[in-house]
C-alpha positions in Angstrom: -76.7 -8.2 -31.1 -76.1 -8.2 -34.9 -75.9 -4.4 -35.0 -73.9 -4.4 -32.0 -71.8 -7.3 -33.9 -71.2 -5.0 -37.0 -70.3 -2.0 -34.8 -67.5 -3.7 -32.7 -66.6 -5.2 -36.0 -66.0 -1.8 -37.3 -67.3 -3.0 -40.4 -69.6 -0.7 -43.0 -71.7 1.9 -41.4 -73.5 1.2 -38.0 -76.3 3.2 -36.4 -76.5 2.6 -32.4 -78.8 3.8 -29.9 -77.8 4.3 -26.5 -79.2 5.8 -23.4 -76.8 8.5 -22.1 -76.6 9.3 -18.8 -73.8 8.6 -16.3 -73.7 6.1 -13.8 -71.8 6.3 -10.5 -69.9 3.4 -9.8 -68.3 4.6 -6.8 -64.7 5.3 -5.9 -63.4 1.1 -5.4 -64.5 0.1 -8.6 -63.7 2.9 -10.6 -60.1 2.3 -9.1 -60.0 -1.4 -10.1 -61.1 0.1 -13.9 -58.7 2.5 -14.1 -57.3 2.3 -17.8 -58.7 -0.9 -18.4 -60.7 -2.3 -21.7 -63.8 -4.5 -21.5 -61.4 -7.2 -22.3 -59.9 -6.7 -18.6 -62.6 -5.2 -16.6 -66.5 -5.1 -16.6 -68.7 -3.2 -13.8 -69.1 -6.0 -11.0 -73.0 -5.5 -11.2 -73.7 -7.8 -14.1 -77.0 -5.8 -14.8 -74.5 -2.9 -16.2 -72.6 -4.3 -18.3 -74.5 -4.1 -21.3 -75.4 -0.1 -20.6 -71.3 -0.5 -20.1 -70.4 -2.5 -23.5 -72.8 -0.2 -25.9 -71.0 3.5 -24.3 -67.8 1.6 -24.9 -68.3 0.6 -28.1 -70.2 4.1 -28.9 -67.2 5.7 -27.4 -64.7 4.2 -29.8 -66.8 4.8 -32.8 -67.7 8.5 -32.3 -63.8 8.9 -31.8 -62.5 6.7 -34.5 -60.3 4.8 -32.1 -59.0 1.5 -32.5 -59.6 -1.7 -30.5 -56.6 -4.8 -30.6 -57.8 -7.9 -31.1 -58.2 -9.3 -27.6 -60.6 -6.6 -27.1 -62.4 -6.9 -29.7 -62.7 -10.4 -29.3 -64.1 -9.7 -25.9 -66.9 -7.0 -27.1 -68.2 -9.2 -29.3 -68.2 -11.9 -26.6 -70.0 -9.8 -24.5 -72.1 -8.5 -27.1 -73.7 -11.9 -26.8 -75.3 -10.7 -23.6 -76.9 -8.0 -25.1 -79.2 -9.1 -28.0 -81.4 -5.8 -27.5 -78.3 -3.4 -27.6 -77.7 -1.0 -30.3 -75.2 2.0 -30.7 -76.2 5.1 -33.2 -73.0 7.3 -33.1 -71.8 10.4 -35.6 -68.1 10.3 -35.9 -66.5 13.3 -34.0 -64.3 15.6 -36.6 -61.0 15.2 -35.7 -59.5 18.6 -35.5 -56.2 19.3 -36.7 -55.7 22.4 -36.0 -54.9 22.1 -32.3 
């Protein structure tokens, strides 16, 4: 939780592991997700969220996105739930020749 703490904190360097793989969640609940953040939608099967949280959070890292603070408030609520979860990321170059 402490290393998914300081990576949702987006404080000093953080290295997080996470299993990739992708996880259907079927055509209702991906329609009730739509654009939403952790802060206003989770997977309804409470045993994914955590898998959920740390590809969020690994998401947001590897693209140097930002998070407001009622999101991040909520990852590192959630992050409670998930004292086993790390995140190891490498920053994706943003190209700027596009």
């Amino acid at each position: 939780t402490d290393r998914l703490r300081a990576a949702v904190s987006y404080s000093g360097t953080c290295r997080i592991t996470t299993r990739k793989g992708v996880h259907s969640s079927g055509t209702r609940p991906n329609r009730a997700k739509a654009d939403k953040d952790p802060a206003e939608w989770m997977p309804p099967t409470a045993t994914y969220h955590c898998a959920y949280l740390t590809g969020w959070v690994d998401t947001k890292l590897r693209r140097s996105l930002t998070a407001d603070d009622r999101e991040r408030d909520a990852l590192l609520g959630l992050a409670e739930d998930c004292p086993g979860a790390t995140v190891t990321y490498e920053t994706v170059p943003f190209d700027t020749t596009q």
